[in-house]
N, C-alpha and C positions, 0 to 999 in steps of 0.2 A: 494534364500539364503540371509540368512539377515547381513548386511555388521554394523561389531560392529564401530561405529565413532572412531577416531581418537583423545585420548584428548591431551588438551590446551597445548600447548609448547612441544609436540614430535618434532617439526623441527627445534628450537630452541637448544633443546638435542641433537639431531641429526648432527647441524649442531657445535657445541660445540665437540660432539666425530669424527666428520670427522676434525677438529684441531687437534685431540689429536693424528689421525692414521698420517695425515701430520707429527706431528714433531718424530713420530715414523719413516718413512720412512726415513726423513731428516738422523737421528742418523743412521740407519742401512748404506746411500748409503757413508757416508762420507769418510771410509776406502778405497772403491775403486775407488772414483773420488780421494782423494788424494792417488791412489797407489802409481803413479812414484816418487813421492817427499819422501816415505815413505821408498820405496824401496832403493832407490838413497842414503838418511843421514843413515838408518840405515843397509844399506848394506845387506839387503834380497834376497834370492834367491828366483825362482819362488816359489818352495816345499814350502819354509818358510811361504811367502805371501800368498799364497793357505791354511798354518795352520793355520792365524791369520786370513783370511776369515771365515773359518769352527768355530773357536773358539766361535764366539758369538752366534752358536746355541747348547753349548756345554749342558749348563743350561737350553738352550730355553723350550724343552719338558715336561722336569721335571716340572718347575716352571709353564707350563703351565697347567700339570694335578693338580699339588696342589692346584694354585688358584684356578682352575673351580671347585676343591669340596669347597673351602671355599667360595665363592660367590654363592653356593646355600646356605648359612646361613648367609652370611655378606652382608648388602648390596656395589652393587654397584658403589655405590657413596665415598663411602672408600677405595675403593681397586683400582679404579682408581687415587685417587688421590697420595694413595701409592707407586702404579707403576710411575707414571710419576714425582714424587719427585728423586725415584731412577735413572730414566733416566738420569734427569738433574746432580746429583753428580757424575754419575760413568764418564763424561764428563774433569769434570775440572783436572782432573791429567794429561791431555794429554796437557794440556798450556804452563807448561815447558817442562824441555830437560827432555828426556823419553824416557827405555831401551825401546826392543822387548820385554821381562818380562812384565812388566808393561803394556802398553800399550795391552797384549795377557789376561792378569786380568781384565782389565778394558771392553775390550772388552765381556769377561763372564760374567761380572757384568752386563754390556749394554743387554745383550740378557737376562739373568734372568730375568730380569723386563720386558723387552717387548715382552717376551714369549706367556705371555695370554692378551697382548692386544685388538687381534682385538676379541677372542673368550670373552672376558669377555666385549668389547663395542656391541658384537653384543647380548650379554646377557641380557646390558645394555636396547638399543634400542626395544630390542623383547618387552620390558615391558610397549611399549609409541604405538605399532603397533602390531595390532589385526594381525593372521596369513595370511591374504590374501592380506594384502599390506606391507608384511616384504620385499619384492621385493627390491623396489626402495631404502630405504633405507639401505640395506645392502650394495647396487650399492655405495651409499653414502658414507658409510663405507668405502670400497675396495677405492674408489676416494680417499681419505685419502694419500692412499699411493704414487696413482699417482702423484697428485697433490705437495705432498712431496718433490718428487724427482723433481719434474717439478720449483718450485717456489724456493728449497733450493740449488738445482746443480749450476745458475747463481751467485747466493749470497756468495756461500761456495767457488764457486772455483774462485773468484774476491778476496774472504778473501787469499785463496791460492796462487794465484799467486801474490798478491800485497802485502802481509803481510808475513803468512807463514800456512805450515799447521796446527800448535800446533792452531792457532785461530781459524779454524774451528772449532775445538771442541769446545774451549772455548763458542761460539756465540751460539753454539748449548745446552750448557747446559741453558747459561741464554733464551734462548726463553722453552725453559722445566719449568722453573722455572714458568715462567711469564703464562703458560698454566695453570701451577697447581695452580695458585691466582685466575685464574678467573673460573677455574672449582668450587675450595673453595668458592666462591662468588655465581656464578651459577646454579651450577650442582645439579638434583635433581635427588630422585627414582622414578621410573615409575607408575604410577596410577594400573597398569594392573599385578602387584603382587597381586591383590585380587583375579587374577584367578587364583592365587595356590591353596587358599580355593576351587575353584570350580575342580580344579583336582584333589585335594583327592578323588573325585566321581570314578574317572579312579582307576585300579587297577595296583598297581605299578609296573612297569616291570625290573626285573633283570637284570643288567647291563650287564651280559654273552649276552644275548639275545639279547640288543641294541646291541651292541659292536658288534655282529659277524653276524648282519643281513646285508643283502646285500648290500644294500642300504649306508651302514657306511662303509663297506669295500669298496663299489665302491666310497662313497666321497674321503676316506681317497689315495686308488688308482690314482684317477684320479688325484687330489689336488698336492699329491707327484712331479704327470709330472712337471706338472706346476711352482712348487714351486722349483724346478731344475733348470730350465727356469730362474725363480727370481732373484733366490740367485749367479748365475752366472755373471748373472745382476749386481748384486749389488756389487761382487767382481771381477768381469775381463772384464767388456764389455770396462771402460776408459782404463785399460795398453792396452788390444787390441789395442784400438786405436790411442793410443800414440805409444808402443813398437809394434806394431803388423802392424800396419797400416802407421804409420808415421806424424800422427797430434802433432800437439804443443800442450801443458796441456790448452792454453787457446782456441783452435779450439774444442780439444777435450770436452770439458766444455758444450758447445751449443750440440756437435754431441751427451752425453749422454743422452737428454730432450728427443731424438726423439720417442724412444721407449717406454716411459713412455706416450710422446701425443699421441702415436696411442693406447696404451693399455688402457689411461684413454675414450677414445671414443666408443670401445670395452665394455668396463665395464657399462657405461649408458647406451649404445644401447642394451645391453645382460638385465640389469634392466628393461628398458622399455619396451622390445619387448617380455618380459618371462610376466611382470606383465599385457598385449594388450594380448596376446593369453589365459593367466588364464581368464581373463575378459567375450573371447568368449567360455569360455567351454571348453578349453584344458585340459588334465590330467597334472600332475605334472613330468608325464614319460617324455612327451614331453617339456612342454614351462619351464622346470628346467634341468631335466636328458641330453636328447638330447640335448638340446640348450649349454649345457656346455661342454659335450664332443665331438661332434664333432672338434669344434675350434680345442682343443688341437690335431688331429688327422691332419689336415691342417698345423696347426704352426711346426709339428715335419718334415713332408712331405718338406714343404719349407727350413726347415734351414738345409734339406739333402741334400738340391741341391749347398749349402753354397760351400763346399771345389772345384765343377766342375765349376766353373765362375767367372771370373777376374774382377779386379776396386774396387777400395775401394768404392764407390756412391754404384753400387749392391751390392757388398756385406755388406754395413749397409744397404740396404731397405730389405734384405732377412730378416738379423739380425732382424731387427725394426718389421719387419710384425710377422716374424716365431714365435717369442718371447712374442708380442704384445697381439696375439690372443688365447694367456692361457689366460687371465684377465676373459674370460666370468664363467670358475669354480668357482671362490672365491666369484659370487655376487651370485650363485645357491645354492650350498651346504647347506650352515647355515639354511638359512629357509627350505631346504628340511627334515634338522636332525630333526629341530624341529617341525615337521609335525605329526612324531612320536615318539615322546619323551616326556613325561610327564614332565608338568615344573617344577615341582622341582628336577627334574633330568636335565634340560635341558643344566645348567651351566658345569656341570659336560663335561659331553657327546660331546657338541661343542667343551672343552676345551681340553680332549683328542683326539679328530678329529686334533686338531689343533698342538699338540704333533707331532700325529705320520708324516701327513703329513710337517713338517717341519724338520725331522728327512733329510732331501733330501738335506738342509742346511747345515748340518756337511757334506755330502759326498762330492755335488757338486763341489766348489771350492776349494776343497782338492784333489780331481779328475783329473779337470782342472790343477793345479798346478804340480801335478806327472805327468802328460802325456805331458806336453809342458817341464818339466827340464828333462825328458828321450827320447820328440822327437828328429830327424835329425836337426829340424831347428824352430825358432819359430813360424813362421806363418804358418808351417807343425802340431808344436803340438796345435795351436789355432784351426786348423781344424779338426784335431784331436776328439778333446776335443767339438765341437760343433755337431758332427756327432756322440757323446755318446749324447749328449743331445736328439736330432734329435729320436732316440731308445726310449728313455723313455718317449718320446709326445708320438708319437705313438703309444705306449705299455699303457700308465697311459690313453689316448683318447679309446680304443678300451675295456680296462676294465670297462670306467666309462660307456659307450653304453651297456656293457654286465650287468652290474648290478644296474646301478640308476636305480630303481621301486616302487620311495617313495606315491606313490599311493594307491598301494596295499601294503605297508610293516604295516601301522600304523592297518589294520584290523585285520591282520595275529598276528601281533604282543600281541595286546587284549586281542584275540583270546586265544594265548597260555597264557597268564599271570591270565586268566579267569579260567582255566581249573583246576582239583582238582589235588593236589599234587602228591595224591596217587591213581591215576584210578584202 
């Protein structure tokens, strides 16, 4: 098989949109490293905190099916820069004093933009990397988000503890800004939009048909466990460990990096070792499909054993690991979609993938939140609420094993789109 080269400045791009998904993560984790301070001045109850968690994926889905059909017609390179303009302003209202109101708006505004981020960079990306080395790259991608968290958690909660937390935002919006000048300066469209000419040759397939083949339903499946996992992440793992656990905001600051180093390590390794096995002639069932689901079948198995074993040290290493080890879905999926997806549908397609499984974002930490302000006690409803998570690894792991088959979906698929209307 002949391996189409690589052109000039795909890692460049690459390395440009793995900035773009950092300062994406930055904005999402900020709410729940700074919960306790939020909680505390504006006098939130769990329930509440748990609504303003959920809040920013209120618009998330939505805006992310809209832009994925207008980025098959726009390029790019605009629509990115659109997004991450919006990031940076929905930020600065939170500098001053700021109801729950406010701040519960700002935070929908924050999610409408970064809805279709990582679907519209990995749309981006697809156009700079021929389909048999979308691997590592997309791995790139997902790093984004680790890295995010990993490099903004220190920064943000030094701003928070020594300042206050209305400056987090603030810091947060001016590095958005400073993204979007050098994207503006930068950022190009991919050379490998001239193989949309070459896909008209394909005969186009009806979205009914992508949308409800197996292969979409098991990303979207599996993605959801995962993305559960995340966004719990992202709004309850620091009160845990402050209210839950008994760390100070600035211990707990360090303890929240941990999960995010072991998920970013996960995420290369799951890149690398999917992109080593396609190399020797593996099927995409396996060095994609398997490779991703399994983890999450593991990560849900360990965070069940969470609530039966004492010490805060185990109980963040379960946390850290159980949670950790969703990261291998998100580097698999996208190049699996687009395996059998015709590219000019392709924007689309990811971008509703990316909808539904993010849908797991309004529940989770809304979940979390009712089940700890109606448990016995807190650290009863913390366990609680982690043994529902535990369910849905499990469940989203076991579905993605019964249906990733993007090997045989793009024949099948052809197949039917070929066939006459009217047999």
């Amino acid at each position: 098989m002949d391996t189409q080269p690589t052109p000039k400045g795909a890692w460049k791009i690459t390395f440009l949109l793995f900035l773009f998904m950092l300062v994406n993560f930055a904005d999402k984790i900020v709410v729940g490293l700074a919960g306790d301070p939020i909680m505390t001045e504006l006098k939130l109850e769990p329930e509440q905190f748990g609504l303003l968690g959920s809040s920013f994926f209120f618009l998330f889905s939505i805006s992310a099916i809209v832009v994925g059909f207008i980025v098959n017609r726009v390029a790019t390179r605009w629509v990115l820069l659109a997004l991450a303009t919006i990031w940076a302003l929905a930020q600065f209202p939170m500098v001053g004093t700021v109801s729950f109101t406010t701040l519960l708006i700002c935070r929908v505004i924050l999610g409408a933009g970064e809805g279709p981020a990582f679907s519209v960079a990995a749309h981006s990306v697809y156009k700079w990397f021929p389909n048999e080395k979308r691997t590592l790259p997309t791995a790139i991608l997902s790093q984004g988000s680790a890295f995010g968290v990993i490099l903004a958690v220190p920064a943000l909660n030094w701003i928070i503890v020594n300042h206050s937390w209305h400056y987090g935002f603030g810091a947060l919006g001016i590095v958005g800004l400073m993204w979007a000048v050098a994207w503006l300066i930068l950022g190009k469209e991919g050379p490998l939009v001239q193989t949309v000419a070459m896909a008209e040759a394909d005969p186009r397939i009806p979205y009914f048909q992508l949308l409800t083949s197996r292969t979409f339903i098991g990303c979207c499946a599996a993605t959801f466990g995962a993305y559960w996992a995340l966004s719990l992440g992202l709004t309850w793992f620091t009160p845990f460990i402050v209210r839950g656990l008994g760390f100070s905001q600035q211990e707990a600051g360090f303890v929240s990096i941990l999960p995010w180093v072991f998920g970013a390590a996960i995420v290369m390794l799951t890149g690398w070792i999917s992109q080593v096995l396609m190399a020797r002639g593996f099927s995409t069932r396996g060095a994609r499909g398997v490779l991703g689901s399994a983890p999450l079948i593991v990560g849900g198995l360990i965070l069940a054993m969470l609530p039966y074993l004492s010490g805060a040290g185990l109980q963040i290493a379960l946390l850290v690991v159980g949670s950790g080890l969703c990261g291998s879905i998100y580097v698999v999926c996208p190049p699996m979609l687009g395996e059998f997806t015709p590219v000019s549908q392709r924007g689309a397609v990811i971008a509703i993938y990316g909808a539904i499984y993010t849908l797991a974002g309004i529940l989770a930490p809304s979940v979390m939140g009712k089940v700890i302000q109606n448990a016995g006690g807190l650290l009863e409803g913390y366990m609680m609420g982690f043994t529902i998570n535990a369910v849905v690894l499990v469940t989203s792991g076991l579905l993605g094993l019964l249906l990733l088959w993007p090997n045989t979906e793009r024949a099948r698929l052809m197949e039917q789109a070929a066939q006459p209307k009217f047999a």
